[in-house]
C-alpha positions as CSV (number, residue, x, y, z in Angstrom):
1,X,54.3,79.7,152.1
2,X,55.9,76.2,151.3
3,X,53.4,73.5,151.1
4,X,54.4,72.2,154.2
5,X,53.0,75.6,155.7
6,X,56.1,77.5,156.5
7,X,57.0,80.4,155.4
8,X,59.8,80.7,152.0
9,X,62.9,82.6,153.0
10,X,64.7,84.6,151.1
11,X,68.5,83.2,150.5
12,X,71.2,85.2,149.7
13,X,72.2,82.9,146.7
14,X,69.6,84.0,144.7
15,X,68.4,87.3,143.3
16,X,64.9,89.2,144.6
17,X,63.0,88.6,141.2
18,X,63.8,84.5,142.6
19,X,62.1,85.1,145.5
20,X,58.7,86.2,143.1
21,X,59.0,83.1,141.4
22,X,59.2,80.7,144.4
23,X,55.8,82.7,146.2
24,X,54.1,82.3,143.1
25,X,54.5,78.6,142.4
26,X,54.7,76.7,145.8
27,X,52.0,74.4,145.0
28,X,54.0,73.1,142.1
29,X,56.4,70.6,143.5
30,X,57.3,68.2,141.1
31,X,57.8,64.4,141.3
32,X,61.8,64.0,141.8
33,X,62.0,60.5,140.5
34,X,59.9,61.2,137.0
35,X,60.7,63.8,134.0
36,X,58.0,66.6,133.8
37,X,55.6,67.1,132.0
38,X,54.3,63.4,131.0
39,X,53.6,62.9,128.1
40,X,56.0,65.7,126.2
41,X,58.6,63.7,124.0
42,X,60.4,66.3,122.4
43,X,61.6,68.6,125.7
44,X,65.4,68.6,126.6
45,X,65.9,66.8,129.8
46,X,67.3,68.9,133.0
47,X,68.5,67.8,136.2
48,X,69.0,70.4,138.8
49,X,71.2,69.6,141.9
50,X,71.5,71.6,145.1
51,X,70.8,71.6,148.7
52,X,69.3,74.7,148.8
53,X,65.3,74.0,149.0
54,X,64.7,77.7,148.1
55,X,66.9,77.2,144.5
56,X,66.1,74.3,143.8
57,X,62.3,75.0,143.9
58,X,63.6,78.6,141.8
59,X,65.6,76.4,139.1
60,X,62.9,74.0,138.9
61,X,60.1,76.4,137.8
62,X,62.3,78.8,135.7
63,X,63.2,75.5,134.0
64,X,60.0,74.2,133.9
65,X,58.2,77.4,132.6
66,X,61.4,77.7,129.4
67,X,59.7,73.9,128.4
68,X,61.9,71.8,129.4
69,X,61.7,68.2,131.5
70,X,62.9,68.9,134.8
71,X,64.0,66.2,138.2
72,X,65.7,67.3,141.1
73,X,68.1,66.0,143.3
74,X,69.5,67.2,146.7
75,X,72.9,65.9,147.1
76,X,75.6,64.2,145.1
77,X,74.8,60.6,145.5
78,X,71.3,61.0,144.3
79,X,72.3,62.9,141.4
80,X,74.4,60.1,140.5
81,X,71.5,58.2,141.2
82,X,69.2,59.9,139.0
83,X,71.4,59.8,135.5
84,X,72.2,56.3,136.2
85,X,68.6,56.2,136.2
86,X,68.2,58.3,132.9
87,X,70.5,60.5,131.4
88,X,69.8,64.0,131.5
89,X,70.3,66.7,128.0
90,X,71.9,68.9,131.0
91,X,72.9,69.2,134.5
92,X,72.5,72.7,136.5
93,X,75.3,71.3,139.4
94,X,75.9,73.3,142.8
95,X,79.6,72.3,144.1
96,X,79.0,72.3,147.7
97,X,76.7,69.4,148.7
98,X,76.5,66.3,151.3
99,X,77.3,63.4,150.1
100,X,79.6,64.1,146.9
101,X,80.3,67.8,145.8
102,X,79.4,69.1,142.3
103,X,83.3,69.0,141.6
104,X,83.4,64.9,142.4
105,X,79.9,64.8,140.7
106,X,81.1,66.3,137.8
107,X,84.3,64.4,137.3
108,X,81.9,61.1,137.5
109,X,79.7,62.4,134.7
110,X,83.0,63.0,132.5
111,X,84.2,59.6,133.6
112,X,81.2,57.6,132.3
113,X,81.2,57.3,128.1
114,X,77.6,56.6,128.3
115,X,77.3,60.2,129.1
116,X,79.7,62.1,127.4
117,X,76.8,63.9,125.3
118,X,75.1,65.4,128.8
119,X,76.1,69.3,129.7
120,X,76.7,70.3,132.8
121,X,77.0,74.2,134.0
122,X,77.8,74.7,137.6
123,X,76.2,77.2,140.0
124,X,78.2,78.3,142.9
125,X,78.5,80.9,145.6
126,X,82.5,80.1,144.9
127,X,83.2,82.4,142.9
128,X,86.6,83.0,142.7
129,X,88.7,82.3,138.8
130,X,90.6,79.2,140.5
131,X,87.1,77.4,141.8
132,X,86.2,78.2,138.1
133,X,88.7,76.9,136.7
134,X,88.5,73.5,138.5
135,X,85.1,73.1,137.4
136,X,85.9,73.6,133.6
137,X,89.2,71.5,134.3
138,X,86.6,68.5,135.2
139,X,84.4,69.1,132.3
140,X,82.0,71.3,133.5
141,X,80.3,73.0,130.2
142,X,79.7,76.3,131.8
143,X,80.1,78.0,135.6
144,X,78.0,80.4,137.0
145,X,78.0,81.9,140.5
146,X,76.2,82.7,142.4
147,X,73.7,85.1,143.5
148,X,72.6,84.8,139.4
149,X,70.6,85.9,137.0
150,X,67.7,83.7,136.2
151,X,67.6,85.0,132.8
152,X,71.0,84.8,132.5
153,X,70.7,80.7,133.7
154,X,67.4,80.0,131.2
155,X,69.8,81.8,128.3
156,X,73.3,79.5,129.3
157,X,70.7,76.4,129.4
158,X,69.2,77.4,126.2
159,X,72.8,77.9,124.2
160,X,74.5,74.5,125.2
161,X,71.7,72.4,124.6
162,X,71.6,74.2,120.9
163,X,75.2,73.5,120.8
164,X,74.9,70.2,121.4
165,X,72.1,69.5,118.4
């Protein structure tokens, strides 16, 4: 059950062992306009941006859980929003969202010198080699589809953000 009392459903987009994680940490929403955990200076900074509820909450806690600082964001705008607000170490970017797609999000992110250093990886049900290709065009770091792996996701996170150090 979500806190709000209704049930989770199960989304295509993600994988069954997904659907464990989001029953098992419903209580465990996070603030969206302040890095998690307080207090924990060290921890690379992840922003997670989709309109899916279900990955969202799913990205969120497998992010969370690997250590890291985590804010969400639910559309385009806000996610522009949120790293004007404070730059993020990475970006995990759906491209098909209201208000600014991940493609438009991503070329803003690439357009802005104050944050050349933050990584983005793209998750998308589009999964074709010319959707893929767009989003590495733009300056996406790395493109996953969708459904995915959620070890796979931690591991991709993981690798840039050493790269980057």
């Amino acid at each position: 059950m979500k806190p709000n009392g209704r049930p989770i459903r199960q989304t295509s987009l993600i994988r069954p062992e997904c659907a464990t994680v989001l029953k098992n940490q419903h209580n465990t929403r996070l603030n969206e306009n302040a890095w998690q955990p307080e207090g924990t200076d060290m921890a690379n900074k992840i922003l997670v941006v989709d309109d899916e509820p279900n990955i969202v909450l799913s990205l969120e806690f497998l992010m969370k859980q690997a250590g890291f600082q985590v804010r969400t964001a639910s559309d385009g705008e806000a996610a522009l929003a949120a790293i004007a607000a404070e730059p993020p170490d990475l970006v995990l970017l759906d491209v098909m969202m209201p208000r600014k797609n991940g493609y438009e999000v991503c070329q803003a992110i690439r357009a802005n010198p104050a944050w050349k250093g933050t990584r983005i990886i793209m998750l998308t049900a589009k999964g074709r080699e010319v959707e893929r290709e767009k989003g590495l065009a733009l300056g996406a770091d790395d493109y996953i589809t969708k459904p995915f792996s959620t070890q796979e996701v931690v591991e991709r996170v993981r690798e840039l953000l050493a790269e980057a150090d």
